[in-house]
N, C-alpha and C positions, 0 to 999 in steps of 0.2 A: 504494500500500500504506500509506498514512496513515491509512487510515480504520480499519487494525488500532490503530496507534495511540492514535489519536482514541477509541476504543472503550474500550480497556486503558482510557486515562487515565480516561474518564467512569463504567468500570463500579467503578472505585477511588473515585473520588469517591463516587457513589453509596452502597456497602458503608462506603466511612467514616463519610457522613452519617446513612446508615440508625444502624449502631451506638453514633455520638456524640449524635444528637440524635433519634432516633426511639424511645431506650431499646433497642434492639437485643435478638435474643434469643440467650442465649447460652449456649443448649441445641442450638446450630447450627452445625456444623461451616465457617468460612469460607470455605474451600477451592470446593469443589463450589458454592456460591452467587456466587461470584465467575465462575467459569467459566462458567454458565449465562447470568448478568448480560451477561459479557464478550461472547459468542455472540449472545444474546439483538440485543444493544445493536448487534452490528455486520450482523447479517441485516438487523436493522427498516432500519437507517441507511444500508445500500444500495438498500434495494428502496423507501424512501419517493420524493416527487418531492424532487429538490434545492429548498430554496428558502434565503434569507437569505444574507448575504456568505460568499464566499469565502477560504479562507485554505490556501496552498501547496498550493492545486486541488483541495479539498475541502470543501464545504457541509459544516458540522459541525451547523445546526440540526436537519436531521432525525436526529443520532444524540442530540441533545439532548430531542428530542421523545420518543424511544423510550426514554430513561435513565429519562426522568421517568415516564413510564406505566410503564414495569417495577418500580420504587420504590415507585410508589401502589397494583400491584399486591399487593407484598411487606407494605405496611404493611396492607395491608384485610384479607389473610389470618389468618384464628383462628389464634391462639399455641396450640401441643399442649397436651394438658389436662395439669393437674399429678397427678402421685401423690404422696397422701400417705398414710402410714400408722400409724398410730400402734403405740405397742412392745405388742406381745400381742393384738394384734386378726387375726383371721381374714380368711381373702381368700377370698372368695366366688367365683373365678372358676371357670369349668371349665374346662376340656380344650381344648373346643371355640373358646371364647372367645378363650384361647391361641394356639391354633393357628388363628383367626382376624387376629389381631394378627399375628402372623408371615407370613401371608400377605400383606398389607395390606402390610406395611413390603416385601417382597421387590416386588410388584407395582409399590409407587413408586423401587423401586431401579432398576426395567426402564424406568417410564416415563420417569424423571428420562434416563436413556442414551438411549434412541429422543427423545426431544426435543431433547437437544444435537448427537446425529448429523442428525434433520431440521434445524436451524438452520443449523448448520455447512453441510451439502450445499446450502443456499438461500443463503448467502454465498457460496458457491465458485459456485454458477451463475450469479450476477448478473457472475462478472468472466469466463465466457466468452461467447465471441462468438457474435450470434444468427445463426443459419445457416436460409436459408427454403429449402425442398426445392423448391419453384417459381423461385426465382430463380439454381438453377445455371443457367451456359451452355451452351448445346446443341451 
């Protein structure tokens, strides 16, 4: 159970480094980015092949491997457009528009949950045991 660990620690790293030195956005709630990160980082870093030194019997480079592709992934992603508006100017939008946005944001509230539950559930299967239905004994 180190590699929950191992994970915390790197997904912290990560979220500090993002926010100290990538200019960070902070129009984004920590919380839920951290947790994704966290999940994200300990599925990849079970299910990769172990390679590189060992420490307290756990290869940490493949959770290192994963930290940094979920980083590169976070940086490459467009920052949300900004609104601005100035004082007495009209908003063009309609209804629809609206009630387009509202949809859009609930939709990514659902995927953002079904992606932490699939990560999670692919951690948690890498640490039971593979069971072949041809090799019980008869």
């Amino acid at each position: 159970m180190v590699e929950i660990v191992v994970s915390l620690v790197l997904a912290i790293t990560v979220i500090w480094g993002l926010m100290a030195f990538a200019g960070g956005r902070g129009d984004v709630n920590i919380w839920p980015v951290l947790v994704l990160f966290f999940v994200a980082i300990w599925a990849g870093g079970l299910w990769l092949t172990p390679v590189g030194p060992s420490m307290i019997g756990v290869y940490w480079m493949p959770f290192l491997f994963v930290a940094i592709f979920v980083a590169l992934f976070w940086i490459a992603a467009p920052p949300p457009p900004k609104r601005t508006r100035r004082a007495g100017e009209q908003t063009t939008t309609s209804p629809v528009q609206k009630t387009a946005t509202v949809v859009t944001a609930a939709d990514l509230g659902l995927l953002f949950w079904v992606l932490l539950v699939a990560l999670a559930i692919a951690a948690l299967a890498r640490y039971t045991p593979m069971i072949a239905l041809g090799a019980q004994p008869s």
